[in-house]
VEXROMI-426268 format. One record per residue: residue number from 1; x, y, z negated of N, C-alpha, C in turn; residue in three letters. Coordinates in Angstrom, 2 decimals, decimal comma, padded with zeros to 5 digits. Layout:
N
+-----+---------+---------+---------+---------+---------+---------+---------+---------+---------+------+
: seq :     n.u :     n.v :     n.w :    ca.u :    ca.v :    ca.w :     c.u :     c.v :     c.w : type :
+-----+---------+---------+---------+---------+---------+---------+---------+---------+---------+------+
: NUM :       X :       Y :       Z :       X :       Y :       Z :       X :       Y :       Z :  ALA :
...
+-----+---------+---------+---------+---------+---------+---------+---------+---------+---------+------+
This chain:
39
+-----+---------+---------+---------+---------+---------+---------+---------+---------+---------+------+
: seq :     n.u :     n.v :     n.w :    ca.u :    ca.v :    ca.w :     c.u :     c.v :     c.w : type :
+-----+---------+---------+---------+---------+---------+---------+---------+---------+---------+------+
:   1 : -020,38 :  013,49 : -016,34 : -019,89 :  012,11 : -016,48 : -019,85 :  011,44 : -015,10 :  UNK :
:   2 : -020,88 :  011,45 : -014,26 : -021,11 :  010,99 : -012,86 : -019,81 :  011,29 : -012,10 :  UNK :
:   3 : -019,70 :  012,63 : -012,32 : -018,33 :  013,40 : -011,69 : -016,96 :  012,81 : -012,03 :  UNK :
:   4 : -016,96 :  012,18 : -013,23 : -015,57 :  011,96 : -013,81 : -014,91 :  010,61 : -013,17 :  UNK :
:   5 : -016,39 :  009,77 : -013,27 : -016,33 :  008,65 : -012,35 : -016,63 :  008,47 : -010,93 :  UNK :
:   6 : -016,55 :  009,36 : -010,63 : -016,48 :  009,47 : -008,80 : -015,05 :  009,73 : -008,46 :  UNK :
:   7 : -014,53 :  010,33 : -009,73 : -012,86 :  010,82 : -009,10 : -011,90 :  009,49 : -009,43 :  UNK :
:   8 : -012,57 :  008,85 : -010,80 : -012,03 :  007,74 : -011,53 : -012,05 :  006,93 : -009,95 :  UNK :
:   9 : -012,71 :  006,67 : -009,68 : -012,66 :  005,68 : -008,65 : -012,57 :  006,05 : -007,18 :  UNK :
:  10 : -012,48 :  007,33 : -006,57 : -011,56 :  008,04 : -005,44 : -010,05 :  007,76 : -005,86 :  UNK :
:  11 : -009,80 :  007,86 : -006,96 : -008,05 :  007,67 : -007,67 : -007,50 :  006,26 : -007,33 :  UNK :
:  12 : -008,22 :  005,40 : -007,86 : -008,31 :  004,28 : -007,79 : -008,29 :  003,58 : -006,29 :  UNK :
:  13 : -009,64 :  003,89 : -005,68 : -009,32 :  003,52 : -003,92 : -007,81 :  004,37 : -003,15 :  UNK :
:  14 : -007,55 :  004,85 : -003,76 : -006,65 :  005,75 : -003,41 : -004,90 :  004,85 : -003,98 :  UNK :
:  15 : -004,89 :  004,57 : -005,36 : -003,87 :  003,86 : -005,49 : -003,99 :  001,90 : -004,86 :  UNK :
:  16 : -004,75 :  001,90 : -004,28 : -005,23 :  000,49 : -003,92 : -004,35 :  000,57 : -002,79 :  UNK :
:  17 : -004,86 :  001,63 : -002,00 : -004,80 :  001,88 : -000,75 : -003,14 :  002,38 : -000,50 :  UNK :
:  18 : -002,26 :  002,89 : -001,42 : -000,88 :  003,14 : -001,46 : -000,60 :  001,72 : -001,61 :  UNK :
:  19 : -000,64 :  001,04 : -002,82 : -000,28 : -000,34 : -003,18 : -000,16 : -001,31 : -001,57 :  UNK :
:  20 : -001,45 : -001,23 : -000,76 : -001,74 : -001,96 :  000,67 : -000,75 : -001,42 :  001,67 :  UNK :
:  21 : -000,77 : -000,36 :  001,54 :  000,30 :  000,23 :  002,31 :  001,87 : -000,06 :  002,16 :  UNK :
:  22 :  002,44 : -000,27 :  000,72 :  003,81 : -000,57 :  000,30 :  003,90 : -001,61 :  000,35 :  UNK :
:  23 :  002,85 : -002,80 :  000,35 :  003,14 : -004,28 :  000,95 :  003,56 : -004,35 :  002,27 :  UNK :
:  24 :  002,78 : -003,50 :  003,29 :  002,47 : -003,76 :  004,51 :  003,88 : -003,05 :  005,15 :  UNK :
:  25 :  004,32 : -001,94 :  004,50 :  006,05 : -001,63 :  004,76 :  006,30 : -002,14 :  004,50 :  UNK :
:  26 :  006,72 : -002,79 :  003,15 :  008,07 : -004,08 :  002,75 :  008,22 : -005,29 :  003,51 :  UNK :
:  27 :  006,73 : -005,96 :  004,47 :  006,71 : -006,84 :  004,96 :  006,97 : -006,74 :  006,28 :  UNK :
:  28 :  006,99 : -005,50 :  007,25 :  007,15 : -005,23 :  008,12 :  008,73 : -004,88 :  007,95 :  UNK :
:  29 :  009,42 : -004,17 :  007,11 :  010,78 : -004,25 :  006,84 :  011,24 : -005,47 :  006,83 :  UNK :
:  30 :  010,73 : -006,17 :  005,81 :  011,43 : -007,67 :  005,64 :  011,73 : -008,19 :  007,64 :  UNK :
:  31 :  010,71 : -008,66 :  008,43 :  010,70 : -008,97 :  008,96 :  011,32 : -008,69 :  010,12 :  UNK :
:  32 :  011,68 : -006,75 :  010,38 :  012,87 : -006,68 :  011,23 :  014,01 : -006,91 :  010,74 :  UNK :
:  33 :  014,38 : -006,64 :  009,09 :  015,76 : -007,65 :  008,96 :  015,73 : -008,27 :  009,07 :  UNK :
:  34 :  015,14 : -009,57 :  008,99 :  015,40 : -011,05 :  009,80 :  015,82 : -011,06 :  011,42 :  UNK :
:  35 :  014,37 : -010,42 :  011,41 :  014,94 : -010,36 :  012,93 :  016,02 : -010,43 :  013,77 :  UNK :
:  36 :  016,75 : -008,42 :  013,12 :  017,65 : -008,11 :  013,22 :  019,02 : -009,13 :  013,23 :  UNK :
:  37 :  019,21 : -010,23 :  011,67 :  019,83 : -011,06 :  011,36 :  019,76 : -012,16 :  012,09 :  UNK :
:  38 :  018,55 : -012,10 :  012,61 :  018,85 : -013,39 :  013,53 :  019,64 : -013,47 :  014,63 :  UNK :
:  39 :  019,66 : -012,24 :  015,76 :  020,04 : -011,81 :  016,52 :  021,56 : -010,97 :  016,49 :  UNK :
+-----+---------+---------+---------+---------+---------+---------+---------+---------+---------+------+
């Protein structure tokens, strides 16, 4: 059981950590198209 929930929540820090990551592209995208558009 210990085991099941060590992976339960490696999975978990793990989809957190994709989720943080696909903000942190979209917002860094967003912001050279502006850029881009501004210029």
């Amino acid at each position: 059981m210990y085991f099941v929930n060590m992976q339960a929540s490696v999975i978990l820090i793990f989809l957190g950590f994709c989720a943080r990551l696909q903000v942190y592209v979209c917002w860094h995208l967003t912001t050279f198209v502006g850029y881009m558009a501004i210029k």
